[in-house]
ROROLUM-408318 format. One line per 3 residues: number of its first residue (from 0); for each residue x, y, z of C-alpha. Coordinates in steps of 0.2 Angstrom, whole numbers. Layout:
<recs>
NUM	X Y Z ~ ...
</recs>
This chain:
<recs>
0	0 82 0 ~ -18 74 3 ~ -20 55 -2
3	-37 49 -8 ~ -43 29 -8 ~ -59 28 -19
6	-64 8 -22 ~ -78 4 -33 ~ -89 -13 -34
9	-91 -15 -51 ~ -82 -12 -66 ~ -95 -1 -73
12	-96 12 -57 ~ -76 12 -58 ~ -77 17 -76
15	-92 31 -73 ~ -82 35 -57 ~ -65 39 -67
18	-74 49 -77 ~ -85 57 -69 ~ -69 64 -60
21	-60 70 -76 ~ -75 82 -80 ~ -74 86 -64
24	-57 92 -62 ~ -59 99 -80 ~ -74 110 -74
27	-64 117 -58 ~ -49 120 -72 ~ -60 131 -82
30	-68 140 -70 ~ -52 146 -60 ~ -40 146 -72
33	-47 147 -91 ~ -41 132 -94 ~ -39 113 -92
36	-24 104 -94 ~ -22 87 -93 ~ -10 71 -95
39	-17 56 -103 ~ -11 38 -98 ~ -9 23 -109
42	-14 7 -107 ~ -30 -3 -106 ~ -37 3 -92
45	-41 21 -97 ~ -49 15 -112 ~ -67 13 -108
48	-64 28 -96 ~ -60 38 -111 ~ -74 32 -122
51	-85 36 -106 ~ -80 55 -106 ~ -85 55 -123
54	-101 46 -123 ~ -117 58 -125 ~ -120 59 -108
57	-102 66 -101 ~ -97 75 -118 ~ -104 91 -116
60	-101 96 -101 ~ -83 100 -105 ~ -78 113 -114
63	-65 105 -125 ~ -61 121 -133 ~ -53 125 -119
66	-43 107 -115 ~ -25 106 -119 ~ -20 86 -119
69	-2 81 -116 ~ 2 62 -114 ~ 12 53 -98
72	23 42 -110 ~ 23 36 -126 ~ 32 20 -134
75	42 23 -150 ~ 31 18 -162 ~ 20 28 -174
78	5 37 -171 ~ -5 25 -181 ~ 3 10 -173
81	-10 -2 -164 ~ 3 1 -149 ~ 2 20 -147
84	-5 28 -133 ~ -9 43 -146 ~ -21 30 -155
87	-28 27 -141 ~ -31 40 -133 ~ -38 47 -152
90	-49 33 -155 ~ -58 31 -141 ~ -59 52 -134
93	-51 63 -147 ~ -59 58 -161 ~ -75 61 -153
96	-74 78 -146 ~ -69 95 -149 ~ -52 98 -142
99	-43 110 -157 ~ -28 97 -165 ~ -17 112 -161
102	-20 109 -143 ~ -15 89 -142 ~ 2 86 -138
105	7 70 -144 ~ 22 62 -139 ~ 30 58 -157
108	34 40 -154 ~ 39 39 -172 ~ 55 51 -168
111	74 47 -161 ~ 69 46 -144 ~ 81 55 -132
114	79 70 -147 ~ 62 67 -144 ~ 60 71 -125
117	72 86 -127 ~ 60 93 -140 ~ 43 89 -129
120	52 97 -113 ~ 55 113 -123 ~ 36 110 -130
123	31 109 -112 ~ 41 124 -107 ~ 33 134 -123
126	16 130 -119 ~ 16 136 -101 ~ 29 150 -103
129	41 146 -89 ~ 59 138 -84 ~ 52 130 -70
132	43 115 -67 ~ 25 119 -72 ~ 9 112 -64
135	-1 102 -75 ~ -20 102 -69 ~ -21 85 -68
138	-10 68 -73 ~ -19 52 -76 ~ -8 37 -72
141	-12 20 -73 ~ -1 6 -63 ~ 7 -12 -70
144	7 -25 -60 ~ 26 -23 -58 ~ 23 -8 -51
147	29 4 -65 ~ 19 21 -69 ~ 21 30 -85
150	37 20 -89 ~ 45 23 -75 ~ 51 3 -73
153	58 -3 -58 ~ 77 -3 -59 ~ 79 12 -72
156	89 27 -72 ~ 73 38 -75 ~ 69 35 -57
159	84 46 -52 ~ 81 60 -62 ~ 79 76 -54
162	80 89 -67 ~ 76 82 -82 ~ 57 83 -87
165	55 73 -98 ~ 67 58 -102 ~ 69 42 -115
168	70 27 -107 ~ 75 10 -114 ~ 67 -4 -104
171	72 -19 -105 ~ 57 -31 -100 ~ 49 -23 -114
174	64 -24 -126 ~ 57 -6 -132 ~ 63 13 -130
177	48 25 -120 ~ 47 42 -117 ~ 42 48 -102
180	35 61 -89 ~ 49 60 -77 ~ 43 62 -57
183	48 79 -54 ~ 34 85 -67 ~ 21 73 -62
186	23 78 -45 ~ 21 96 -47 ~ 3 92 -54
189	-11 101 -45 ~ -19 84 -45 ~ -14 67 -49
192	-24 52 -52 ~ -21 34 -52 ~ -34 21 -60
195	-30 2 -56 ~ -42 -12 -60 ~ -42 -32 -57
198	-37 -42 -49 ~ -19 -45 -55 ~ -15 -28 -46
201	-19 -33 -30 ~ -3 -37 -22 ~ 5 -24 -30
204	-6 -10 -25 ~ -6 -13 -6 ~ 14 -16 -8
207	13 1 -16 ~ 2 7 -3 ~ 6 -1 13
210	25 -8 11 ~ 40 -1 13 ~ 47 14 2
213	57 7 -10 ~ 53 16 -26 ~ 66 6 -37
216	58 -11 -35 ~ 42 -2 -34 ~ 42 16 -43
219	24 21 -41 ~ 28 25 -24 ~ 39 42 -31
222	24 50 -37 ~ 17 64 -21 ~ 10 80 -28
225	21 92 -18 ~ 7 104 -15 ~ -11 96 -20
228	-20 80 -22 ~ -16 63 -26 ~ -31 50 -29
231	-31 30 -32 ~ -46 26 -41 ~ -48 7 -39
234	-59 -8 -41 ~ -63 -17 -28 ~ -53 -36 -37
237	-37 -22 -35 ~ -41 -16 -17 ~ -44 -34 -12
240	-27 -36 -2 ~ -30 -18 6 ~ -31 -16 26
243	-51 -17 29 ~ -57 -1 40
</recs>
């Protein structure tokens, strides 16, 4: 597994950065494979990355006839709720381009979750015909500044989940239930991408980085793509407690 640093200066360079590397990756997809599939990431981060990949400039040159979009997480709330990382992800990019609604893959927040990550497993297994775990092309993930990913929260039993693609995970800081990505399919991702902005990250991105491997205080540290690439996309407020050099 290949790591990747790329810091940016300003917000705005981090935001054409991030996604300028999505149509990238999507490109590359197509042309080897037919296809691009790709995980999308909650949060506020990603959203003026999203709205970027949308914009005029970046929207045609993906061929969003050919994307399928799954999501990371959800919370369990419904897709028109002003917390849904479906809404999101739908009013800022989905919306706006021409990805077929048959080929969006929500996380249906408004379902039993533990029902609902057994059913989006076997809709994960369906959609790329196999019993093993299948490579997404690429997984966006942002990072909170308690060091969670997806919602993989620190001290939960998601962390020690093996086989399980997909789990529901109740999480108690939030006092809400989550489904989830578990680590075994993110890391099986032919690339995954992390995108951390400000400052309030800082400390948390070199302990992610730089500190000692303790993925249950800080679970970003589970995700290694077994066989491909993993990037950190960061501002330079968030790299700001990163060795120099």
């Amino acid at each position: 597994m290949t790591s990747h640093l790329h810091v940016f200066t300003e917000s705005e360079d981090f935001v054409a950065g991030a996604a300028g590397f999505i149509a990238a990756a999507a490109q590359r997809a197509l042309r080897e494979r037919g296809r691009f599939t790709i995980a999308l990431s909650g949060g506020s981060t990603p959203r003026p990355v999203f709205a970027r990949l949308a914009s005029a400039e970046l929207r045609g040159q993906v061929d969003w006839l050919r994307v399928h979009v799954f999501f990371g997480d959800e919370r369990c709330v419904p897709p028109d709720d002003a917390r849904s990382n479906y809404r999101m992800a739908r009013d800022t990019l989905l919306d706006h381009v021409p990805v077929p609604a048959e080929q969006v893959h929500r996380i249906r927040g408004e379902d039993d979750p533990a029902l609902e990550a057994l059913r989006y497993e076997q809709e994960i297994a369906r959609f790329f015909r196999t019993l093993h775990v299948p490579a997404l092309d690429l997984i966006l993930l942002g990072m909170g500044d308690n060091g969670h990913t997806a919602s993989l929260f620190p001290g939960t039993a998601v962390l020690r989940e093996r086989d399980r693609w997909t789990a529901a995970q109740y999480v108690e800081v939030m006092n809400a239930w989550r489904v989830t990505l578990t680590a075994p399919l993110i890391n099986a991702a032919r690339q995954v991408v992390f995108l951390v902005e400000g400052a309030a990250k800082a400390e948390m991105l070199a302990n992610v980085l730089h500190g000692p491997y303790q993925p249950d205080v800080w679970p970003a540290q589970l995700i290694g793509p077994a066989a491909e690439e993993l990037h950190w996309l960061v501002d330079s407020a968030a790299a700001a407690r990163l060795p120099k050099g």
